[in-house]
DRENDO-1510 file (C-alpha; in Angstrom, 1 decimal, always signed):
<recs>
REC; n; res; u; v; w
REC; 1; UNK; +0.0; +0.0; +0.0 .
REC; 2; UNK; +3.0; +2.8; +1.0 .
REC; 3; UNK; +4.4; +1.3; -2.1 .
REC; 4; UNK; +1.8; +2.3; -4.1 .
REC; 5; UNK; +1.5; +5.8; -2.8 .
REC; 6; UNK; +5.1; +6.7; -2.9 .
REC; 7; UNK; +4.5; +5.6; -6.7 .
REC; 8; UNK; +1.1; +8.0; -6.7 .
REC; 9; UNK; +2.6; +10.7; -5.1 .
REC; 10; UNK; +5.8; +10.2; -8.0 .
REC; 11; UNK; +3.4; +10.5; -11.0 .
REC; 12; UNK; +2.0; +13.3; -9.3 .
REC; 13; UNK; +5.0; +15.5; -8.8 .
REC; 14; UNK; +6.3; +14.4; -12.2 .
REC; 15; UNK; +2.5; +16.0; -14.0 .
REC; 16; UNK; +2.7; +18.9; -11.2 .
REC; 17; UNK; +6.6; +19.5; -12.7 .
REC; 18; UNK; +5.7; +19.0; -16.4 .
REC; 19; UNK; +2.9; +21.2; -15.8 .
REC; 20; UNK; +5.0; +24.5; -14.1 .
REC; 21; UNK; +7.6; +23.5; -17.4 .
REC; 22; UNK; +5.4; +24.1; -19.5 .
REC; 23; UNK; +3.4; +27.2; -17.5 .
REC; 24; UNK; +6.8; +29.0; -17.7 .
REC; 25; UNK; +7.4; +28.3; -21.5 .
REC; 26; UNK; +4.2; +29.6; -22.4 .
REC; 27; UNK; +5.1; +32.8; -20.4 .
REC; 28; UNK; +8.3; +33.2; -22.0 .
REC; 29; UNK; +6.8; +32.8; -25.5 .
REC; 30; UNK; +3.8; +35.6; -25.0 .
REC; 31; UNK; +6.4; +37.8; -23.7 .
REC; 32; UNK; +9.2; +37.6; -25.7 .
REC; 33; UNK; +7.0; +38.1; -28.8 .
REC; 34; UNK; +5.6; +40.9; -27.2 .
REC; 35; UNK; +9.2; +42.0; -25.9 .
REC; 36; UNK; +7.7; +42.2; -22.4 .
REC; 37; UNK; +8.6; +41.4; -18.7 .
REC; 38; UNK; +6.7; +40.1; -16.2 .
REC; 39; UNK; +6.9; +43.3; -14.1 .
REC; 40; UNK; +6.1; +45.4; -17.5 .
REC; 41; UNK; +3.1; +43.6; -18.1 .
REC; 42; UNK; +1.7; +44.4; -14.3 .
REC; 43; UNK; +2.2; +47.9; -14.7 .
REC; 44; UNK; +0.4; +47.9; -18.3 .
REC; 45; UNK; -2.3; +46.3; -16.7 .
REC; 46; UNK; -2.2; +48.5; -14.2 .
REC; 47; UNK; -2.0; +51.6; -16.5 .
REC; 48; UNK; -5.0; +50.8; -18.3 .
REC; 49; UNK; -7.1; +49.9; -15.5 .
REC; 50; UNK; -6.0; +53.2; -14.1 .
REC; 51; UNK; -7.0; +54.8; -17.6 .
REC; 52; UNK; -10.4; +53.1; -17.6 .
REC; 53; UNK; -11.3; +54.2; -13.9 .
REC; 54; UNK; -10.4; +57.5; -15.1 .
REC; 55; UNK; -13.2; +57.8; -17.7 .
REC; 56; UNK; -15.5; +56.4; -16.1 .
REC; 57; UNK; -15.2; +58.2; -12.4 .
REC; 58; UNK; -13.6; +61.5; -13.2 .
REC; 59; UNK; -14.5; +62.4; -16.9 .
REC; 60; UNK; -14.5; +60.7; -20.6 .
REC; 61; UNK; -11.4; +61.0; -22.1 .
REC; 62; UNK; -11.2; +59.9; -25.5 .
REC; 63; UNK; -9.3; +56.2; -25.9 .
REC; 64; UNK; -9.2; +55.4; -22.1 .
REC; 65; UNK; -11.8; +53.2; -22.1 .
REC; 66; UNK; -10.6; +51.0; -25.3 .
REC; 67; UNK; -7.1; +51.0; -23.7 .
REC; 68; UNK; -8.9; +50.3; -20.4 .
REC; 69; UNK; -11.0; +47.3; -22.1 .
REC; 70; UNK; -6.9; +45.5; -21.8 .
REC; 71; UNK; -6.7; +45.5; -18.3 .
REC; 72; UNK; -9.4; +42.5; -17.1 .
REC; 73; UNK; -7.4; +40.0; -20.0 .
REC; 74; UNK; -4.2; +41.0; -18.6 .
REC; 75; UNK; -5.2; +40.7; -15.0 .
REC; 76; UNK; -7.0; +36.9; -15.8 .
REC; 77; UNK; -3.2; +35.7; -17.4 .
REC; 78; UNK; -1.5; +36.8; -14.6 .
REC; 79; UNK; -4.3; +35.4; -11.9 .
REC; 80; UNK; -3.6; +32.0; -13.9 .
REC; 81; UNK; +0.2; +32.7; -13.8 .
REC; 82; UNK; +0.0; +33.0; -9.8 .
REC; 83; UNK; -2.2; +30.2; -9.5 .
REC; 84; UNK; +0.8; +27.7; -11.2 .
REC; 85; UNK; +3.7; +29.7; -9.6 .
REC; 86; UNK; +2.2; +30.5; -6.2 .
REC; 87; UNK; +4.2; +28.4; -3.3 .
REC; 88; UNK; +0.9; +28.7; -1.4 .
REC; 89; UNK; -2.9; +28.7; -3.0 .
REC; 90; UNK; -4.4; +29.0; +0.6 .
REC; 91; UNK; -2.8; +32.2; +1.0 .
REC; 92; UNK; -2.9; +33.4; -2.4 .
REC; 93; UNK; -7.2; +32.6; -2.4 .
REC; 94; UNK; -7.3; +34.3; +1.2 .
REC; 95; UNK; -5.3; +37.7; -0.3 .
REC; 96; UNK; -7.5; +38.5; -3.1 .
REC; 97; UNK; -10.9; +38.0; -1.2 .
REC; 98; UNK; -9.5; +39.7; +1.7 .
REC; 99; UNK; -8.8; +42.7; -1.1 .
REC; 100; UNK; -12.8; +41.7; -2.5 .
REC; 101; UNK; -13.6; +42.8; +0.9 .
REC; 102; UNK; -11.5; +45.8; +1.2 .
REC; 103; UNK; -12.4; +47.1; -2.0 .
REC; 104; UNK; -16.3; +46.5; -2.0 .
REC; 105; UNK; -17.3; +50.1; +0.0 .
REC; 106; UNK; -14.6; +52.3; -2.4 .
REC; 107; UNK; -16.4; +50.2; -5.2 .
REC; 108; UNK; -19.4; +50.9; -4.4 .
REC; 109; UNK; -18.9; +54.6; -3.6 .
REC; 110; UNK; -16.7; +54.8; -6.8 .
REC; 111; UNK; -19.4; +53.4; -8.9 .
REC; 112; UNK; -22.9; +53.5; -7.7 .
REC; 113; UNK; -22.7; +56.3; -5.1 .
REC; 114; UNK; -23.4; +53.9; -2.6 .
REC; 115; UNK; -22.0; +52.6; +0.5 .
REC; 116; UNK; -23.4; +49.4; -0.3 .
REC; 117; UNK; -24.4; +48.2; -3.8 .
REC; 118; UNK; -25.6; +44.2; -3.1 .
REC; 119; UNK; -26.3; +44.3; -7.3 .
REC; 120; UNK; -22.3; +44.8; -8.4 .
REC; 121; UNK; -19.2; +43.8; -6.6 .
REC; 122; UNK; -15.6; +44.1; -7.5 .
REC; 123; UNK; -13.3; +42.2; -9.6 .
REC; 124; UNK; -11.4; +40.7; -6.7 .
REC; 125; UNK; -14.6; +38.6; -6.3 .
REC; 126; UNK; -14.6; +37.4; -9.4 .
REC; 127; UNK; -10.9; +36.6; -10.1 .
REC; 128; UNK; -11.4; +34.9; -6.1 .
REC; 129; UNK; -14.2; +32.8; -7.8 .
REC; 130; UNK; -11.9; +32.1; -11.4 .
REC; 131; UNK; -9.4; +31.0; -8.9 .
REC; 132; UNK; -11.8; +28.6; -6.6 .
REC; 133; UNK; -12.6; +27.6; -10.0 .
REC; 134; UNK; -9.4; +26.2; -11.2 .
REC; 135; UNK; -8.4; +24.9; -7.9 .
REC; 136; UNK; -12.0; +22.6; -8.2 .
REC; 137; UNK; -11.3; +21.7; -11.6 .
REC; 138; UNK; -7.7; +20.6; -10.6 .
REC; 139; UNK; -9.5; +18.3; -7.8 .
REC; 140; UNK; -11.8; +17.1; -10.1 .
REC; 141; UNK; -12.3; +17.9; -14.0 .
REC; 142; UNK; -11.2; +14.7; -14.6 .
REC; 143; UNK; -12.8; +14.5; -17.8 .
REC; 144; UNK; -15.2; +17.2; -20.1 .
REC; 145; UNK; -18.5; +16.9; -18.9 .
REC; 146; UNK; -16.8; +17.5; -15.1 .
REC; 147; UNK; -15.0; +20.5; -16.7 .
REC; 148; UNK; -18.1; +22.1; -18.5 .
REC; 149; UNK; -20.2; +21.8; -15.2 .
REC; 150; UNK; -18.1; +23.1; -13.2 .
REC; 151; UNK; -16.9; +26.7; -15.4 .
REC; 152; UNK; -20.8; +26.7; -16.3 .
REC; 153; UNK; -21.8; +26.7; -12.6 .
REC; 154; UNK; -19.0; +29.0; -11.9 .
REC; 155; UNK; -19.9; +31.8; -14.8 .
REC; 156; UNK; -23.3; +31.2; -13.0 .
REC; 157; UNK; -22.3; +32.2; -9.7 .
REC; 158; UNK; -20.4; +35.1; -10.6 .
REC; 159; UNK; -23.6; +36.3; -12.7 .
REC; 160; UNK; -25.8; +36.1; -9.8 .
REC; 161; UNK; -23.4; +37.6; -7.4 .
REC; 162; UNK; -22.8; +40.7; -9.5 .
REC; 163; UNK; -19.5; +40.2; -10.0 .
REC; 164; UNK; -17.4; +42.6; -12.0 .
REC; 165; UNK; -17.1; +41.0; -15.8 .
REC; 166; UNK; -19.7; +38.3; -15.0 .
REC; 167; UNK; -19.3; +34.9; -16.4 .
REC; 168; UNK; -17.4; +36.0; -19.2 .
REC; 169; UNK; -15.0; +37.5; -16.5 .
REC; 170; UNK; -14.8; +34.0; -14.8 .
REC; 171; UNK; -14.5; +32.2; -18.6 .
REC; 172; UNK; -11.3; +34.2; -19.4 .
REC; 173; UNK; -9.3; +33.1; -16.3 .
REC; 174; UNK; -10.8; +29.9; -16.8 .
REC; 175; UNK; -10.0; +30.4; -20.6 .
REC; 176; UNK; -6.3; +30.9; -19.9 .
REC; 177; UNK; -5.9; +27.8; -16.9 .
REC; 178; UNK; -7.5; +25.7; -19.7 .
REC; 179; UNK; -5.0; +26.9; -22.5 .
REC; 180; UNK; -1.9; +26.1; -20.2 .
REC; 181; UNK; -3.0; +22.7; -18.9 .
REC; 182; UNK; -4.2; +21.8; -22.6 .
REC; 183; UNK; -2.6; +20.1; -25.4 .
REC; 184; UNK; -1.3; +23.5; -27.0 .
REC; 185; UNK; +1.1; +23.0; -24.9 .
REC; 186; UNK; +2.0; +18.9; -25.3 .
REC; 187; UNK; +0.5; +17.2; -22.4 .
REC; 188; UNK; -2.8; +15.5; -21.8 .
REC; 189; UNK; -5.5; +17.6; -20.4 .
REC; 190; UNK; -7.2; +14.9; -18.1 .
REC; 191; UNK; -4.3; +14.0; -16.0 .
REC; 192; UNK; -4.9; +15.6; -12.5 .
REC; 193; UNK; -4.1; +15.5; -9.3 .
REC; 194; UNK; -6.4; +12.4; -7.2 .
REC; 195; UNK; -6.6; +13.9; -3.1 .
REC; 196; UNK; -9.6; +15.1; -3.0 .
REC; 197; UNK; -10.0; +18.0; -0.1 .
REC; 198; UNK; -10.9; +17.3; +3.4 .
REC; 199; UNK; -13.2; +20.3; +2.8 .
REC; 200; UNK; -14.8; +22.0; +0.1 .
REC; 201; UNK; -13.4; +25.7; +1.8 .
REC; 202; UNK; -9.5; +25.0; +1.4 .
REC; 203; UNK; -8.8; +28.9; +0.6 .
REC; 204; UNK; -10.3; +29.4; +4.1 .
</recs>
């Protein structure tokens, strides 16, 4: 039996290896082409999401929002980026809904006028839900239908809860975890990890 578990627990770390290999190639690739660092593609994300606030609280200024419209892809690759490269998912699920939480009352002000706006929430929420997303499908999308349900139930969740971007916020993130896991990038899409969680709330 310990036999057979040191030989689980072996595949595993080989998949979990092959899978950071090939995480970190498909970073290099997008960024090379686009002769980007990791550090310069934070701050253009976080220039255009500055732009995009910009004309949408303060005034309209022509091309803010179309350069804006970059930041919520940007931000999805590099949630899917942490989410391989993070030493600790716990922590990294527990930082961005502590900043949903922080956020939500400047949101709200920001944006409706409102101390509290129960109908729209901020995009922490939704990249927290993206990322309880991919953790659940690394636990068990084992095969498509298992995938489907679970980003369909997902884009759901984030529709009802208001969440900045929706469901098509949540299938981007989703989107990119998908295209590094996938066969784009030469490994089989249905090999996963096999513990299941002593509890569905492992970010808390």
């Amino acid at each position: 039996m310990d036999r057979k578990r040191r030989e689980e627990s072996a595949i595993k770390d080989r998949i979990k290896k092959k899978q950071n290999e090939k995480s970190e190639g498909m970073k290099r690739v997008f960024l090379t082409r686009l002769h980007l660092s990791a550090s310069a593609l934070k701050y253009l994300a976080l220039l255009a999401m500055t732009a995009d606030h910009i004309a949408v609280i303060c005034r309209p200024v022509p091309g803010f929002r179309t350069f804006g419209d970059l930041a919520f892809p940007l931000f999805a690759f590099l949630l899917v980026e942490g989410f391989f490269h993070t030493r600790d998912r716990r922590c990294y699920g527990r930082r961005l809904l502590l900043a949903a939480v922080v956020s939500e009352i400047p949101y709200d002000l920001a944006f409706s006028g409102r101390w509290m706006d129960a109908q729209h929430q901020n995009v922490c929420l939704t990249f927290f839900l993206a990322l309880v997303a991919m953790e659940l499908l690394e636990r068990y999308g084992n095969g498509i239908w298992e995938k489907l349900v679970l980003t369909a139930v997902f884009c759901t969740l984030t529709e009802a809860a208001g969440g900045e971007g929706g469901g098509w916020g949540v299938g981007k993130g989703v989107g990119f975890y998908f295209f590094v896991i996938g066969n784009i990038l030469g490994f089989p899409i249905y090999q996963k990890r096999t513990k299941l969680p002593k509890d569905i709330l492992f970010f808390l």
